[in-house]
C-alpha positions as CSV (number, residue, x, y, z in Angstrom):
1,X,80.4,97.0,100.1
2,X,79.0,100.6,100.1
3,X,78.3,100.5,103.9
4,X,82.3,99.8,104.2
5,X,83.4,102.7,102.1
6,X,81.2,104.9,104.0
7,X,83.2,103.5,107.4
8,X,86.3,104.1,105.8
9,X,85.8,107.7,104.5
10,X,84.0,108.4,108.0
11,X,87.0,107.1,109.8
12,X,89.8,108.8,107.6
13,X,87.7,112.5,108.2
14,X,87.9,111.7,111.5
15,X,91.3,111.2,111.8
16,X,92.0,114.4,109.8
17,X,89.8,116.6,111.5
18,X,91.7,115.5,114.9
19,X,95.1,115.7,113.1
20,X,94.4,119.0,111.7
21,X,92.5,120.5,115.1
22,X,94.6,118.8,117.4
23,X,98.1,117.7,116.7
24,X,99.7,120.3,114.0
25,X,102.6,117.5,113.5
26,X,102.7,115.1,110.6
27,X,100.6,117.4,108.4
28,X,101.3,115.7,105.0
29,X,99.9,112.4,106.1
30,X,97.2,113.9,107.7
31,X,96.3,115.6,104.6
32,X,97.2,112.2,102.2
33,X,94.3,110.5,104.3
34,X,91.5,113.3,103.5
35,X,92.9,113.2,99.8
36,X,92.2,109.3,99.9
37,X,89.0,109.6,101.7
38,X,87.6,112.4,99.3
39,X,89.0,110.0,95.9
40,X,86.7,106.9,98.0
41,X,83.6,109.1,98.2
42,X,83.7,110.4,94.8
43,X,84.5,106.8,93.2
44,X,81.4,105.7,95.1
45,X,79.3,108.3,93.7
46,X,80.4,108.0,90.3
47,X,80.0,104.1,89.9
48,X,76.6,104.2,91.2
49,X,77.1,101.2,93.4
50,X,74.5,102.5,96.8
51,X,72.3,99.6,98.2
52,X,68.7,100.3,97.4
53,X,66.3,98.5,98.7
């Protein structure tokens, strides 16, 4: 489950940074998806929930 949130807040910083360098339209989404990726990574590293071996 942690390996998926990683994908997902990897793809959604991707997607900003090539919104935000790239195309200077649709901004607020753009934006929406780092704000949702940053909420992801900080619920992941408040609930503890990494895959140790």
């Amino acid at each position: 489950m942690a390996g998926l949130l990683w994908a997902i807040i990897v793809i959604l910083v991707v997607l900003w940074l090539i919104g935000f360098v790239f195309v200077h339209v649709g901004g607020g989404l753009i934006h929406i998806l780092l704000v949702i990726a940053i909420i992801i990574l900080i619920w992941n590293l408040l609930t503890g929930r990494g895959t140790r071996a």
